[in-house]
N, C-alpha and C positions, 0 to 999 in steps of 0.2 A: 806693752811697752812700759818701761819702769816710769814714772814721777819720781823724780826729785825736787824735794823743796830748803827753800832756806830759810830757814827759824827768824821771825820777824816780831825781838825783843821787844816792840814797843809795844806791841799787841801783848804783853803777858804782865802789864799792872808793874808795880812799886819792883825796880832792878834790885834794890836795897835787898827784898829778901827771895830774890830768887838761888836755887840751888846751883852754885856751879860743879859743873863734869869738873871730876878727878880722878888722875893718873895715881893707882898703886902701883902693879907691875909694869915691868915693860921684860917682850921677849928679847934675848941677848943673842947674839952671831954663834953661840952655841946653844940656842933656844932652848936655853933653861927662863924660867919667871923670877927678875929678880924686884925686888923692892926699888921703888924710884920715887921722886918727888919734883920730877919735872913736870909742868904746869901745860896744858892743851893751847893755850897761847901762845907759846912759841913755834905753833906750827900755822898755817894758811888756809889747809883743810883735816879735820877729824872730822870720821865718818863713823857711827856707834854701826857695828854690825853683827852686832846678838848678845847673846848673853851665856856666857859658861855655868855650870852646876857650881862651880868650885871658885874661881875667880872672881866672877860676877861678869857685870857687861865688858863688851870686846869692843874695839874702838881699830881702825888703822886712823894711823896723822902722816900728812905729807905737805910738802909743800908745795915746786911745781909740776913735779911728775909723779905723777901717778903709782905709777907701775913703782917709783922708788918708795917704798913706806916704812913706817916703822909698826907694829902691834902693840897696841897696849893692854891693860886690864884695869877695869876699876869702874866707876860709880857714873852714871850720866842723869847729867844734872837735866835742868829746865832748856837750856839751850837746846834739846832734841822732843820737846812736846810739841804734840800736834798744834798746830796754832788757829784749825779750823779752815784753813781755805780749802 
C-alpha cells in the first residue's frame, strides 16, 4: 500500500531559506515542453513524480480532480523532503 505524506514546513527550520519547487516547462494540449513561469501555488495539489534525464523533475498539479491535471517540468524544492515521520 502506498504512504502519502504531507510536507510539514515547520518541521524544516528557518522558511526564509528554504528552496521553493519551480515550474520551467509545462506540457501543452500539443504536448510539446514549452517554457512557463507559472508558480505551483496556484494549484491545490502538485505531486513531484520523478525526474526526466533531460528536463529534470516531473511534477502533475491539479486542483480538485484528479484525473484533470496538468504536467509540469522543473526543480523541486524543500516542500517535497522527507520530513522523517
Amino acid at each position: 500500500m502506498t504512504k502519502f505524506r504531507k510536507i510539514d514546513l515547520k518541521n524544516l527550520g528557518d522558511k526564509s531559506s528554504l528552496k521553493k519547487t519551480k515550474f520551467t516547462k509545462v506540457i501543452t494540449e500539443n504536448y510539446d515542453a514549452e517554457e512557463t513561469d507559472l508558480l505551483p501555488s496556484v494549484y491545490k495539489n502538485v505531486v513531484h513524480i520523478g525526474k526526466d534525464v533531460i528536463y529534470g523533475d516531473v511534477f502533475i498539479a491539479y486542483d480538485g480532480n484528479p484525473n484533470i491535471f496538468t504536467i509540469y517540468f522543473g526543480e523541486a524544492g524543500d516542500e517535497f523532503k522527507d520530513n522523517g515521520e
